[in-house]
DOBAGU-816585 format. One record per residue (C-alpha): x negated, y negated, z negated. Coordinates in pm, 1 decimal, always signed. Each point is the difference from the previous one (the first is absolute). Example, Ala and Ser with C-alpha at 12.3 -4.5 7.8 and 13.67 -1.06 7.14 Angstrom:
<nodes>
+----------+----------+----------+
!       px !       py !       pz !
+----------+----------+----------+
!  -1230.0 !   +450.0 !   -780.0 !
!   -137.0 !   -344.0 !    +66.0 !
+----------+----------+----------+
</nodes>
This chain:
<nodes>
+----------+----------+----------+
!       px !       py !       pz !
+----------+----------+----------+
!     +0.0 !     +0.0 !     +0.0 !
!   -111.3 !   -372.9 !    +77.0 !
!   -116.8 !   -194.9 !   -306.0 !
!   +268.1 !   -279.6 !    +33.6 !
!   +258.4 !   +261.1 !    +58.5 !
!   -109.2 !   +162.7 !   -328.5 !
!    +14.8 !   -311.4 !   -113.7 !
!   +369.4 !    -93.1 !    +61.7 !
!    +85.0 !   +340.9 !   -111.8 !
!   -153.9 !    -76.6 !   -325.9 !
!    +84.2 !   -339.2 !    -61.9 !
!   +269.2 !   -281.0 !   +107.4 !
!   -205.0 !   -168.6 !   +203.7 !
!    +50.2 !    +21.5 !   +378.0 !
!   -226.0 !    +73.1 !   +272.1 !
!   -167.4 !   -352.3 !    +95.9 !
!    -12.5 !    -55.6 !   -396.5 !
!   -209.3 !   +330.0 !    -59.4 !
!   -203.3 !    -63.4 !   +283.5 !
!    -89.6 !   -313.5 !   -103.8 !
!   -101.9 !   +137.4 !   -354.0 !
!   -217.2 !   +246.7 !   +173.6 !
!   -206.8 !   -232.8 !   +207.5 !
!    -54.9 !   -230.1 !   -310.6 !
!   -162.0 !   +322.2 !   -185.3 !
!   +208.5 !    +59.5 !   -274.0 !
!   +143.0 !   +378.1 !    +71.8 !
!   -284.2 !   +260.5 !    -43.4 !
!     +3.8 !   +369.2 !   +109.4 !
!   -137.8 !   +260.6 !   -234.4 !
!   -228.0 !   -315.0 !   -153.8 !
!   -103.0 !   -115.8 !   +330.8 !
!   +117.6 !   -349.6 !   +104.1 !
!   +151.3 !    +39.6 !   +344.8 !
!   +126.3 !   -293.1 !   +217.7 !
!   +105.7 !   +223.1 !   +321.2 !
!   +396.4 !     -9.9 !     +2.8 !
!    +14.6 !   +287.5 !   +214.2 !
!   -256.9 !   +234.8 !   -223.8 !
!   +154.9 !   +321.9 !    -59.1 !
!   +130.2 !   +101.3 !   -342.8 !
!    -40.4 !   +392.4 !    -92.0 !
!   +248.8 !   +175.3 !   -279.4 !
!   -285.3 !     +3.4 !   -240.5 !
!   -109.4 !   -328.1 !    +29.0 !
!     -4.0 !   -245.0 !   -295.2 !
!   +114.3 !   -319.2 !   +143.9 !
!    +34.2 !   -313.0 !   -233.2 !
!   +114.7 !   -369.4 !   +104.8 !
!   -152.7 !   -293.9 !   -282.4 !
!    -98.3 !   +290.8 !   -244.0 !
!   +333.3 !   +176.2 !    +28.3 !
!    +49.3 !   +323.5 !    +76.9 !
!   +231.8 !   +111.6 !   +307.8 !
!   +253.2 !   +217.9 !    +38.5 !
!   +169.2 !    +33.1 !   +354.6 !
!   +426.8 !   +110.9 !    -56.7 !
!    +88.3 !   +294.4 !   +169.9 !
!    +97.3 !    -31.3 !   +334.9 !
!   +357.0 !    -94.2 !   +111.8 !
!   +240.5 !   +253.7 !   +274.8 !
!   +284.5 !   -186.7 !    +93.6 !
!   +300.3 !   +105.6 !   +221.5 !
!   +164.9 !   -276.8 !   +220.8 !
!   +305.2 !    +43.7 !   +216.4 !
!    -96.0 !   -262.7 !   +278.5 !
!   +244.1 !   -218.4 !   +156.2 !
!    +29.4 !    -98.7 !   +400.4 !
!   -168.0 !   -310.2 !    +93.1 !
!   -309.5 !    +23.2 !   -257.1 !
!   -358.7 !    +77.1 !    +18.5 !
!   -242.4 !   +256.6 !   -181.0 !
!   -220.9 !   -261.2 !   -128.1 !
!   -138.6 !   -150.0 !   -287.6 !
!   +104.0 !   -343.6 !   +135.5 !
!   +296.3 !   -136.7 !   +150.6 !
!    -70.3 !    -32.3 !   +386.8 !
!   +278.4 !    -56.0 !   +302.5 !
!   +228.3 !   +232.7 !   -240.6 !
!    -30.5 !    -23.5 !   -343.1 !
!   -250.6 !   +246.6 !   -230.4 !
!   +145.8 !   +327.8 !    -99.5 !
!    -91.0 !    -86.4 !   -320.7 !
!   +156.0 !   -342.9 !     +4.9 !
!   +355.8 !   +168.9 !   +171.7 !
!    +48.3 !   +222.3 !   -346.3 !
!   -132.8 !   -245.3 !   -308.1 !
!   -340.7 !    +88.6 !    -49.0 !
!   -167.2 !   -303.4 !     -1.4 !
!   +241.5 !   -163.0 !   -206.3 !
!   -228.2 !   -148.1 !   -327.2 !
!    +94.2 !   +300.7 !   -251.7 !
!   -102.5 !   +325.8 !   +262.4 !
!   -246.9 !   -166.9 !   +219.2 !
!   -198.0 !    -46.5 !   -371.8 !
!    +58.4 !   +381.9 !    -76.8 !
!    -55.7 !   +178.0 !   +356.2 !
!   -231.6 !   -277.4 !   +134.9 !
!   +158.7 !    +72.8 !   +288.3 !
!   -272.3 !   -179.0 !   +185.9 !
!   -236.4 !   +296.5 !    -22.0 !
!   +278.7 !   +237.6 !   +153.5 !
!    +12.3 !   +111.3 !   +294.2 !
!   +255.2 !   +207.1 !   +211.8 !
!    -90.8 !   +421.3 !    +66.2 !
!   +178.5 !    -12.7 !   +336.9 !
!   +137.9 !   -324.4 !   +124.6 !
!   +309.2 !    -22.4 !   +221.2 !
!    +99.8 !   -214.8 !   +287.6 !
!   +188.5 !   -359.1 !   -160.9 !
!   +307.8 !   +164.9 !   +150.2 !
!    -32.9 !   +299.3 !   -154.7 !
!   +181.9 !    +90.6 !   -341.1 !
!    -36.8 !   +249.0 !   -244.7 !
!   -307.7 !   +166.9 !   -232.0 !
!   -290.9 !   -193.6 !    -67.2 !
!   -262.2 !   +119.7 !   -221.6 !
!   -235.5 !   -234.7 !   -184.7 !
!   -285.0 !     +9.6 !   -228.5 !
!   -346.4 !   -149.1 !    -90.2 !
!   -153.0 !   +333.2 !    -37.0 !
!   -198.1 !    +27.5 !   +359.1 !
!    -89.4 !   +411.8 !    -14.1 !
!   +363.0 !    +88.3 !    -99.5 !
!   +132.7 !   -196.0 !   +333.4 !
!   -272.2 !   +140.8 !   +183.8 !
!   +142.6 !   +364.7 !    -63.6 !
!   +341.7 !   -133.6 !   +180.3 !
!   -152.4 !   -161.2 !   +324.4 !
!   -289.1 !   +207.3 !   +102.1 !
!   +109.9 !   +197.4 !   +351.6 !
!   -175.2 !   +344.1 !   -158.4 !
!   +231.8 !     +1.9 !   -329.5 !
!   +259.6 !    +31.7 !   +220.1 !
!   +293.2 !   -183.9 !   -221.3 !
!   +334.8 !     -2.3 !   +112.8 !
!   +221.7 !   -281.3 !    +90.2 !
!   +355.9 !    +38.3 !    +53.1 !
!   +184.3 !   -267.7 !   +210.9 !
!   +366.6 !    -50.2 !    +66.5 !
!    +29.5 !   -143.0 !   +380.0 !
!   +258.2 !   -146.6 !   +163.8 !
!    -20.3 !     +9.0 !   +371.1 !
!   +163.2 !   -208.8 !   +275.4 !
!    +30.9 !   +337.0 !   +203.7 !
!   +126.9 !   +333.7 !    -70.2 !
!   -293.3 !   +228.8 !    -32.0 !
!     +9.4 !   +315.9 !   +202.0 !
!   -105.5 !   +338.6 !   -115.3 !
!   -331.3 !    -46.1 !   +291.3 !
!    -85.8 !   -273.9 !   -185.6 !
!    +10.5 !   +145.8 !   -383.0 !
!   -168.7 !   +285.0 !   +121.4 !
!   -298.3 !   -248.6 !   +161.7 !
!    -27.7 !   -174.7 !   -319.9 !
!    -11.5 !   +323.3 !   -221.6 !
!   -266.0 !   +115.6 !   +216.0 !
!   -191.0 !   -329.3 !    +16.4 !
!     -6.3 !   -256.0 !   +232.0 !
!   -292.3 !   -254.3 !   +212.5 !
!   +101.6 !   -350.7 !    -94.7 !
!    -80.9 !   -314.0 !   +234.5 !
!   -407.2 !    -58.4 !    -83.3 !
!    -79.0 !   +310.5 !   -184.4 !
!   -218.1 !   +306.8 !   +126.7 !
!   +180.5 !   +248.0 !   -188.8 !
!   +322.6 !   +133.6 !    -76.8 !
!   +202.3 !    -90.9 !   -325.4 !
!    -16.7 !   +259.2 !   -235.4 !
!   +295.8 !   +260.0 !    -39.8 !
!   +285.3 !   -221.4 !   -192.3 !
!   +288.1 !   +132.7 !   -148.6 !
!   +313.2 !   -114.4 !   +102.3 !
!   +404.9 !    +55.1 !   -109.0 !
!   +257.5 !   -137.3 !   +210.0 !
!   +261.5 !   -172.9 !   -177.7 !
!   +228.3 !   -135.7 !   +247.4 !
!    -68.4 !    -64.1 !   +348.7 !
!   -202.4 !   -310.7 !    -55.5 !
!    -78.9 !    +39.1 !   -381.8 !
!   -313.3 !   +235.0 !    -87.9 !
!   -224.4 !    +51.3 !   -284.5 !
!   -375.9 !    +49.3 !   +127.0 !
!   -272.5 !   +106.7 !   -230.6 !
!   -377.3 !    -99.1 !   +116.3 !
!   -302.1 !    +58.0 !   -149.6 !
!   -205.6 !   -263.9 !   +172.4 !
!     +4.3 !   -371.4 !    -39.6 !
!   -126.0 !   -131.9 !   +332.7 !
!   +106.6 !   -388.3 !   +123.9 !
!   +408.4 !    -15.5 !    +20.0 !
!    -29.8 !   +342.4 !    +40.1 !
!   +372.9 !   +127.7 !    -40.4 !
!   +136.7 !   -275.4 !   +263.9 !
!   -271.8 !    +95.5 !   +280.8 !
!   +102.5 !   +344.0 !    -52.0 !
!   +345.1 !    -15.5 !   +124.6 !
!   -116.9 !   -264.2 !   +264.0 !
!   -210.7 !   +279.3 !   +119.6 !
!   +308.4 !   +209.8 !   +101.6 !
!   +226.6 !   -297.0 !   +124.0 !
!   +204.0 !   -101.6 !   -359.8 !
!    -58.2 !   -326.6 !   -203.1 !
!    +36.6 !    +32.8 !   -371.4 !
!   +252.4 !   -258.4 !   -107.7 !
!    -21.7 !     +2.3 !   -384.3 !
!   -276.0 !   +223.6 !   -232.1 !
!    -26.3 !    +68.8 !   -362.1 !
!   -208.3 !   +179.5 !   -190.2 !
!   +104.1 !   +239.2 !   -273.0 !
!   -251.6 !   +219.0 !   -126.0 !
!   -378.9 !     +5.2 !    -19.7 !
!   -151.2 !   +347.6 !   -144.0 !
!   +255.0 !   +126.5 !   -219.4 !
!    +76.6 !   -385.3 !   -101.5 !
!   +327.9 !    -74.3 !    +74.8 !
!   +168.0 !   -289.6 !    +20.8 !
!   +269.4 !    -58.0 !   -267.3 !
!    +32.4 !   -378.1 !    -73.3 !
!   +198.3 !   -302.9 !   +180.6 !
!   -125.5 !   -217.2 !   +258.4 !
!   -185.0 !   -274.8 !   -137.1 !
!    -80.7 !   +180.8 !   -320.8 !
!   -337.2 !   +177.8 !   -164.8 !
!    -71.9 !   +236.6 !   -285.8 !
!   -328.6 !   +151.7 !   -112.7 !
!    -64.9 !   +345.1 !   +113.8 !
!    +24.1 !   +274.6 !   -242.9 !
!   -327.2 !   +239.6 !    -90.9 !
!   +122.2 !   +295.6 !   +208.0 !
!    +69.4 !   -252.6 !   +305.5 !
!   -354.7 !   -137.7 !    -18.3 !
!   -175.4 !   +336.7 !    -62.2 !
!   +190.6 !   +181.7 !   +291.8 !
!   -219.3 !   -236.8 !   +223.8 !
!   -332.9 !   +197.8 !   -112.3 !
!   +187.5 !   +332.5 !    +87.0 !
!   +159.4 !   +128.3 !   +295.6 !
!   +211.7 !   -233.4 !   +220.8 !
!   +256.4 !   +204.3 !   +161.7 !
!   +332.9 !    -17.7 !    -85.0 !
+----------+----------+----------+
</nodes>
């Protein structure tokens, strides 16, 4: 972990604050004066700020039902922040989560709703978006066409999308009316869902996510909850459903 992020984690101070504190010399590493924000900080490290001994909180796992028409950012941008969209940076959580050191494990398009995962702990996302973990995604997709049996059958098997060398890997799909479907993925490439059914002629007209892992979504839109132990820890087992 970076020593500002430490830092933050350990203290109330924010990230320009403990960066600031770092270059002026006062925050020492195992009795070493270090003045490198970016210096890594090891488990067993002793880290103390003006003689004061550090202790970072654990990390934070948050769900988030996303709305339409926001982005998965830290900041606001064209659409607001996530984060902004459900009340975390209002004073009282923004000073508990420090919701500025979050980030998103798996964004969504801004006009995408449904289950967002966040969390300041960097190796426990890492374990949801790496291709060769293989973590499932389930997506409920409304279509402008109805989908033809051809066309699940393409998908299932995998598909070449416009730009890409190699086929999609083998989805899972369940037709629930003629242009409703629920597709599972277990890759994350660039708006990958909508190219996919542009690659066989459809044009997905609404998409929400609903499950991640064996995370499922159970909350409102607009509304967040911290994830429970046995949701966190089923991200360091298997991902399958």
């Amino acid at each position: 972990m970076r020593l500002d992020k430490f830092i933050c984690k350990s203290t109330l101070l924010n990230r320009l604050q403990a960066q600031t504190l770092i270059r002026e010399g006062q925050v020492m590493v195992n009795q070493k004066v270090i003045k490198e924000a970016n210096a890594q900080v090891h488990a067993n490290n002793c880290v103390t700020m003006n003689k004061q001994i550090l202790i970072a909180r654990p990390p934070r796992y948050l769900m988030i039902h996303k709305p339409a028409n926001t982005v998965c950012s830290n900041v606001d941008e064209v659409y607001p922040s996530v984060f902004s969209a459900v009340g975390l940076y209002s004073e009282e959580n923004h000073r508990q989560y420090d919701v500025a050191l979050m980030h998103i494990a798996g964004r969504l398009d801004a006009d995408t709703t449904g289950l967002v995962l966040a969390t300041d702990d960097g190796h426990w996302s890492f374990n949801i978006t790496r291709p060769d973990q293989h973590c499932q995604k389930v997506y409920r997709v409304n279509l402008r066409n109805q989908i033809s049996q051809q066309s699940i059958s393409a998908i299932q098997q995998g598909i070449k999308l416009q730009g890409e060398d190699k086929l999609t890997r083998p989805a899972i799909i369940q037709l629930l009316s003629p242009k409703q479907v629920l597709l599972t993925i277990t890759e994350g490439k660039f708006h990958q869902v909508k190219r996919m059914f542009a690659a066989i002629g459809n044009k997905v007209e609404a998409l929400h996510r609903q499950q991640i892992g064996k995370v499922k979504l159970d909350i409102p839109p607009g509304v967040w909850r911290e994830l429970n132990q046995q949701e966190i820890d089923s991200f360091t087992e298997s991902n399958t459903l």
